[in-house]
C-alpha positions as CSV (number, residue, x, y, z in Angstrom):
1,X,27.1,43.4,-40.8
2,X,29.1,40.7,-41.4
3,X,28.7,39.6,-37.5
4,X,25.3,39.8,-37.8
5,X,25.1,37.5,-40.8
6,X,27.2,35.0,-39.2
7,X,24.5,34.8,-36.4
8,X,21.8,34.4,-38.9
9,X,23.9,31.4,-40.3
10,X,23.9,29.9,-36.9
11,X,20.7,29.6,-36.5
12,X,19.8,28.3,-39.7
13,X,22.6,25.6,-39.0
14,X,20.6,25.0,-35.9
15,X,17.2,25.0,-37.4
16,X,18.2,22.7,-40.4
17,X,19.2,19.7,-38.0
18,X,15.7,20.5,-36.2
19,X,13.2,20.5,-39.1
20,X,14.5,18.2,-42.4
21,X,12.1,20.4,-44.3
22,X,13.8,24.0,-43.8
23,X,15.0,25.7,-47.2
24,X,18.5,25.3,-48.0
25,X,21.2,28.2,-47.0
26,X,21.7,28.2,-51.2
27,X,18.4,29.5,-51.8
28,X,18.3,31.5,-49.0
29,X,19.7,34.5,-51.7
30,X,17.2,33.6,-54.1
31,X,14.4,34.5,-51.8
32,X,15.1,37.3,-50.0
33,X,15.2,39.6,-53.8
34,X,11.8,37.7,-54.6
35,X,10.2,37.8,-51.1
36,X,7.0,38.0,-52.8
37,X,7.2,35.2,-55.1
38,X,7.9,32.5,-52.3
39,X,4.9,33.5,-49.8
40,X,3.2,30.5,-51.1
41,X,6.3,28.3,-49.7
42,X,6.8,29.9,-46.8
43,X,2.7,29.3,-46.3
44,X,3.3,25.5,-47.3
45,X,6.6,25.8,-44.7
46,X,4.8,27.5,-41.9
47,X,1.6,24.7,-41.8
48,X,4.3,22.0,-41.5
49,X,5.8,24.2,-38.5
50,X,2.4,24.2,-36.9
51,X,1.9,20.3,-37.4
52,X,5.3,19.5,-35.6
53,X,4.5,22.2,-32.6
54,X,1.2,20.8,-31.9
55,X,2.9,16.9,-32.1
56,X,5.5,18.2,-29.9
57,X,2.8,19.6,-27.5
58,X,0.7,16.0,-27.9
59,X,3.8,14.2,-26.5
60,X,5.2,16.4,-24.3
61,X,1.5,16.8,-22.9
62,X,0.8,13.0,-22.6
63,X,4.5,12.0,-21.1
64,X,4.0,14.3,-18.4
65,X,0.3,12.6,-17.8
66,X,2.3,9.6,-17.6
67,X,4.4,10.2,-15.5
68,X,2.2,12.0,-13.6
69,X,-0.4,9.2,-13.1
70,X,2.1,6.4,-12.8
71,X,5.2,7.8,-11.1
72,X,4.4,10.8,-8.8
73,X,2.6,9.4,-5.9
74,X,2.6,12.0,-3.3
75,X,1.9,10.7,0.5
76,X,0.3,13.5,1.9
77,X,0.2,14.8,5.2
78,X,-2.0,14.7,8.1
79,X,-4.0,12.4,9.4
80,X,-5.0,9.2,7.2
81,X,-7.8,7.0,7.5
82,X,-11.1,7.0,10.7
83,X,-11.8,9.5,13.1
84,X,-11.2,7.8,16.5
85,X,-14.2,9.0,19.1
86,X,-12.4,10.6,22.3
87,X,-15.3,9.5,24.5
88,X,-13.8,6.1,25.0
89,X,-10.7,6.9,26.0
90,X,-11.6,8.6,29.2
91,X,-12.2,5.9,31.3
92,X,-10.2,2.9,31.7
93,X,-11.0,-0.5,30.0
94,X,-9.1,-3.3,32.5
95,X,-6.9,-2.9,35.6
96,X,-6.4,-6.6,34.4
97,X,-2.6,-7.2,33.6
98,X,-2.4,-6.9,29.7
99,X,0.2,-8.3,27.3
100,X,0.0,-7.1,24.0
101,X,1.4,-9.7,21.2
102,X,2.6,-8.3,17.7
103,X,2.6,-11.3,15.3
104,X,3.3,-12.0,11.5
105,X,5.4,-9.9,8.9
106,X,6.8,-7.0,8.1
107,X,3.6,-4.8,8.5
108,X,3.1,-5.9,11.7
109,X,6.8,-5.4,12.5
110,X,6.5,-2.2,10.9
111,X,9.5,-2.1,8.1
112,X,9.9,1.2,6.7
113,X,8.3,3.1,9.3
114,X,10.9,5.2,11.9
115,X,10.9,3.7,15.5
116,X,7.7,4.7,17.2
117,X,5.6,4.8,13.8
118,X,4.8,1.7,13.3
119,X,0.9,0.8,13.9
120,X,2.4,-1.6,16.8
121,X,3.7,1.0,18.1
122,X,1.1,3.9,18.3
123,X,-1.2,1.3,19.5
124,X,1.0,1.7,22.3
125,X,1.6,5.3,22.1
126,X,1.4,8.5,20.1
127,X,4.2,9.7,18.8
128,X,5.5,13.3,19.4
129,X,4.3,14.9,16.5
130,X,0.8,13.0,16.3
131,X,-1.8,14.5,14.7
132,X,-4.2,16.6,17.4
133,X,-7.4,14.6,16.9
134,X,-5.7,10.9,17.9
135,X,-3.1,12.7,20.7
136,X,-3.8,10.6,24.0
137,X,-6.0,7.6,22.0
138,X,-3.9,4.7,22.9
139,X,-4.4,1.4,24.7
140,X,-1.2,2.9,27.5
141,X,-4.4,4.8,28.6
142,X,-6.9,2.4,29.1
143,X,-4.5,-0.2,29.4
144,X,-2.7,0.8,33.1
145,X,-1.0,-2.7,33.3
146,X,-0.2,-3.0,29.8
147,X,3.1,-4.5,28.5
148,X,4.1,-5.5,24.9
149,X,6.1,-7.5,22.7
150,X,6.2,-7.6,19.0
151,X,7.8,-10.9,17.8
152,X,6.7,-10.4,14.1
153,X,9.3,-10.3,11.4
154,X,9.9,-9.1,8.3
155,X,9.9,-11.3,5.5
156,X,8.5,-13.9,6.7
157,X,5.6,-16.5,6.0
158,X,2.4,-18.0,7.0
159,X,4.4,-21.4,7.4
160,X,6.9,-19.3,9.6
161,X,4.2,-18.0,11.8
162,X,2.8,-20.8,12.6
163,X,6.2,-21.6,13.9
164,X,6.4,-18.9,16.1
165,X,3.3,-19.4,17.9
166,X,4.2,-22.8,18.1
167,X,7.9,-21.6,20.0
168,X,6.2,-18.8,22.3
169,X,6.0,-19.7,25.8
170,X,2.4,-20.3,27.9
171,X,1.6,-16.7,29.7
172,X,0.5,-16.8,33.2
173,X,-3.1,-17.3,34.2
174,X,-3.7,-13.6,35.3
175,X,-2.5,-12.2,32.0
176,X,-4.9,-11.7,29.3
177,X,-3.6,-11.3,26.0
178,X,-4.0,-8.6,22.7
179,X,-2.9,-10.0,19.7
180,X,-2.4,-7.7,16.7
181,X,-1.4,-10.3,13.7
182,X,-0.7,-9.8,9.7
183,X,-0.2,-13.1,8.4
184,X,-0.2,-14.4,4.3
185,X,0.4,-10.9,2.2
186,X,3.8,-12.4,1.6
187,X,2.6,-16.2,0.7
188,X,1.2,-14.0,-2.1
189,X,4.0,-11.5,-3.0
190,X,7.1,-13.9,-2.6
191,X,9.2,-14.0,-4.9
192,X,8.0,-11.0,-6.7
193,X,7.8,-12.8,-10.3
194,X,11.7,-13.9,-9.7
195,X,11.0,-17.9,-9.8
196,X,8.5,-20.2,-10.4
197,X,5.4,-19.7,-7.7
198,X,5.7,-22.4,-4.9
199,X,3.5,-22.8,-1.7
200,X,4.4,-19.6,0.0
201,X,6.1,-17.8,-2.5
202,X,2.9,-17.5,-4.6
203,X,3.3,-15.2,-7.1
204,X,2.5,-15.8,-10.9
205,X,0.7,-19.2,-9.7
206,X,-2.4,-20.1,-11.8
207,X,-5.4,-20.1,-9.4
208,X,-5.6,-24.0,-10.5
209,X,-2.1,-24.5,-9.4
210,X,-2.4,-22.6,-6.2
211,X,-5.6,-24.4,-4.8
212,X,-3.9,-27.2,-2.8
213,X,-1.6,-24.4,-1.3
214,X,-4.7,-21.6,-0.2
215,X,-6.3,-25.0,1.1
216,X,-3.2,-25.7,3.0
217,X,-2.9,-21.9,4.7
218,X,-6.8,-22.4,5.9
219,X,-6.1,-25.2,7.6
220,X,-2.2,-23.2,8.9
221,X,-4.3,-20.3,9.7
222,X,-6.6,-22.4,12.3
223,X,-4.2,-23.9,13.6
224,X,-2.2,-20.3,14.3
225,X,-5.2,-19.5,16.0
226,X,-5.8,-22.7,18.2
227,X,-2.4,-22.4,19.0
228,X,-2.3,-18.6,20.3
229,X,-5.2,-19.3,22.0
230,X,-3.7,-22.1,24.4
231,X,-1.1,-19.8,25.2
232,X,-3.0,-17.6,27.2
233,X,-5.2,-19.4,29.8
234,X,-6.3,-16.4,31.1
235,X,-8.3,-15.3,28.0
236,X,-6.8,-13.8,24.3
237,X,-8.5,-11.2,22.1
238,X,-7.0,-11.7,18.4
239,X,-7.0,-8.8,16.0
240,X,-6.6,-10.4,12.6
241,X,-5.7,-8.4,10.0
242,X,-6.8,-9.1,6.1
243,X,-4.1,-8.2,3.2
244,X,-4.7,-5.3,0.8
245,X,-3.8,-4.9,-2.7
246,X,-1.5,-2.2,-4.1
247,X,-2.7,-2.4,-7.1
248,X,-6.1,-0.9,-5.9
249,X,-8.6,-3.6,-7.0
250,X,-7.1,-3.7,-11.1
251,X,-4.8,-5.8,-10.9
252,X,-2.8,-3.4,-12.9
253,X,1.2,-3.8,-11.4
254,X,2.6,-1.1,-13.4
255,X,6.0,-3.2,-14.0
256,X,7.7,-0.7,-15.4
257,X,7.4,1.1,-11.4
258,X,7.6,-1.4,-9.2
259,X,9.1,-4.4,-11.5
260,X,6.6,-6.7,-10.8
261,X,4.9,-8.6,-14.1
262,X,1.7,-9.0,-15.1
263,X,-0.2,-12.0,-12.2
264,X,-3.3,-12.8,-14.2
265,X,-4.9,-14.6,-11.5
266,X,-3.1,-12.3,-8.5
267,X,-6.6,-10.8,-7.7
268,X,-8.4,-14.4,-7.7
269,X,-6.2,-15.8,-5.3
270,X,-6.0,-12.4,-3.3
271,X,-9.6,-12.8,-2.5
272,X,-9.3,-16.7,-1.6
273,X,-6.7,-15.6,0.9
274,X,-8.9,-12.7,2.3
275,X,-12.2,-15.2,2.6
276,X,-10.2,-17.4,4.3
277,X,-8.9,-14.9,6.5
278,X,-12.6,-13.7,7.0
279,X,-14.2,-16.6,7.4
280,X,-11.7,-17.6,10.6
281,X,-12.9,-14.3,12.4
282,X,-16.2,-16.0,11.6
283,X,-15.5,-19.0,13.4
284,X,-13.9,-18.3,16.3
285,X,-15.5,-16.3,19.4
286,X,-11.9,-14.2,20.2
287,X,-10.8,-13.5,16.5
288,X,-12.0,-10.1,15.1
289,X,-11.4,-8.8,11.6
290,X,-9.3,-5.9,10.7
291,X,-10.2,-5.4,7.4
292,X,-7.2,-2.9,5.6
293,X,-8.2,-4.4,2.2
294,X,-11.1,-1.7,1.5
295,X,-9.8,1.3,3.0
296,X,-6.4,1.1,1.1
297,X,-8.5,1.0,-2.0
298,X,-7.2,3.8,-4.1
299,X,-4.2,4.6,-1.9
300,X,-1.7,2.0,-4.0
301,X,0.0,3.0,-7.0
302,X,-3.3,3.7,-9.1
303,X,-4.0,6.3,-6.4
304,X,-3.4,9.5,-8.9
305,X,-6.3,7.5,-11.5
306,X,-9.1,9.8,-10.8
307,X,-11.5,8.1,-13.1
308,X,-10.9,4.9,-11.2
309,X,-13.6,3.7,-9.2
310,X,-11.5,3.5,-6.0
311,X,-10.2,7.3,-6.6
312,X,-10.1,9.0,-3.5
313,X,-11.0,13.0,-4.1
314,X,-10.9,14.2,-0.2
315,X,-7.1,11.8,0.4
316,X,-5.7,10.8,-3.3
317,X,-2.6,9.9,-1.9
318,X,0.0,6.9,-1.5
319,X,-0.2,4.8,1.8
320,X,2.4,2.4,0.9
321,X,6.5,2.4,1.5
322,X,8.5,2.9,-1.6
323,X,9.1,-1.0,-1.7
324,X,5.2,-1.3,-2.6
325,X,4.5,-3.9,-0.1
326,X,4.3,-2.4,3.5
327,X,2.7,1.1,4.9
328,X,4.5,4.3,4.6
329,X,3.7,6.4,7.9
330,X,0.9,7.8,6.8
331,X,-0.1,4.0,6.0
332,X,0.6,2.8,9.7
333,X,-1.6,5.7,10.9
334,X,-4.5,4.5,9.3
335,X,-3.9,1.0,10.0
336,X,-3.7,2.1,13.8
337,X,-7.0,3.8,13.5
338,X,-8.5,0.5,11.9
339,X,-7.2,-1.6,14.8
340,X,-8.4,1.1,17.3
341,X,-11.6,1.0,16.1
342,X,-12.5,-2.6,16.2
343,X,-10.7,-2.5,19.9
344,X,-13.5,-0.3,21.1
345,X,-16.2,-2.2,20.0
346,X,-14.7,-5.1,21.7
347,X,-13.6,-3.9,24.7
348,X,-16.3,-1.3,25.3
349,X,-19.3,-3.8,25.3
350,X,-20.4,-7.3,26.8
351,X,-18.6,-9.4,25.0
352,X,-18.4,-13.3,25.1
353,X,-14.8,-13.9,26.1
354,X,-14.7,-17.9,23.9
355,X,-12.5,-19.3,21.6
356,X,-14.1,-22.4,20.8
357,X,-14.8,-21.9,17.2
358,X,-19.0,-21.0,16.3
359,X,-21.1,-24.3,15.6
């Protein structure tokens, strides 16, 4: 007995630091001879219980939507992004010796992806454990003489690639070139909020501030373009690649997850970037557009929001490395199929082989 009513003590000790409002151990004797008498208490004490249980279930219940929507961005499996039609991969494209040229940043150079998952490199070839509808779709098959080198780097700039082009040697006449380029996304990103925005290192600029510098990458970006294009006198194809947005079209960063602050104008300047990007395709005969901005829509860090406009029901999943910036694998897949796809169209038609820009 006495055991018994040293347990009961217990828990009261326990239940008095829990609820402020539980009766005191002193009346505890008072009530149990006149059980009948406090019913109206206990009544008064059990609707206060109720209100505390359902505030604990209210935020308990919206933490774990929180977190949920904000911080548990699954990747997926399978297969991300276009179907790529087997058809054109049966017959070969050119016996014409083939170099194909990786150029620009990290995505291109595929940080964060393991070697042989990078979209470079399954352009190339699939890797073991492809999925079954993209197995043998590469341009090794309807490439036979095709060679490759990836000089992008991670990091690195519009300013720096310009550079690079500029360094790269002159190809031989019978080699045609297949350039696969990401250029600006880090003009825009660098230095993450860290110090004040600066051509190339963009971020937090004002779109009045940044004018003179998106003026300055149009003119960089031609020029990138020029100069690829006088280094390979026997003909270039470029496959230009726009820059997406992780925050899927809100403009929403989500500091507290990826430590980047509110950019008021980030979008604005995003899409001056991307028009200028689009509007170079436009201009020149032997650019063509790989546009990653729409289909990465809804894969960013907004990608569990499914009352967001850019919600993806059939694929609501992350496409992006943990560092926000570059493609996870499942990111370099779909940006392989996006490359692929535009390939085909160019390679399996007529096409005007020009790279004087359009009048």
């Amino acid at each position: 007995m006495l055991f018994c009513l040293i347990k009961i003590y217990a828990i009261y000790i326990c239940l008095s630091e829990l609820f402020p409002l539980f009766i005191p151990f002193s009346q505890i004797l008072y009530i149990i001879p006149n059980m009948e008498k406090m019913k109206p208490l206990f009544k008064t004490y059990a609707k206060y219980l109720k209100f505390f249980a359902a505030a604990v279930f209210i935020i308990v219940f919206s933490l774990s939507a929180f977190l949920y929507f904000n911080f548990y961005l699954t990747q997926g499996t399978g297969p991300a992004g276009s179907q790529i039609p087997a058809e054109n991969f049966k017959h070969i494209w050119s016996e014409q010796k083939i170099l194909l040229l990786g150029i620009g940043d990290s995505i291109t150079d595929g940080f964060g992806a393991p070697a042989g998952y990078s979209y470079f490199d399954r352009l190339i070839a699939n890797p073991p454990d492809d999925s079954c509808d993209i197995k043998g779709k590469n341009l090794s098959v309807v490439f036979p003489n095709l060679t490759a080198n990836n000089i992008a780097v991670s990091h690195t700039v519009s300013r720096q690639h310009l550079k690079v082009i500029q360094n790269f040697p002159v190809q031989p006449d019978d080699v045609m070139g297949i350039i696969v380029m990401t250029t600006g996304g880090n003009d825009l990103i660098h230095s993450y909020g860290r110090s004040a925005p600066k051509e190339c290192a963009m971020y937090g600029a004002s779109l009045e501030i940044a004018k003179p510098w998106i003026d300055n990458f149009k003119i960089r970006l031609d020029e990138m373009i020029t100069g690829i294009t006088e280094k390979f006198p026997g003909g270039c194809r470029i496959f230009l690649a726009n820059i997406y947005d992780p925050s899927d079209g809100t403009g929403n960063t989500n500091e507290l997850f990826t430590g980047l602050p509110h950019w008021p104008d980030g979008l604005l300047i995003l899409a001056e970037y991307n028009k200028i990007i689009s509007d170079c395709a436009d201009s020149f005969d032997n650019v063509h557009l790989i546009d990653i901005y729409t289909p990465f829509l809804g894969h960013g860090i907004q990608c569990k929001k499914f009352w967001l406009k850019n919600y993806h029901f059939d694929d609501p999943h992350y496409w992006y490395y943990m560092n926000i910036e570059d493609p996870n694998p499942r990111g370099y897949d779909a940006i392989r199929r996006l490359f692929l796809l535009e390939m085909i169209k160019t390679f399996t038609t007529n096409n005007h082989n020009s790279s004087e820009p359009r009048a």
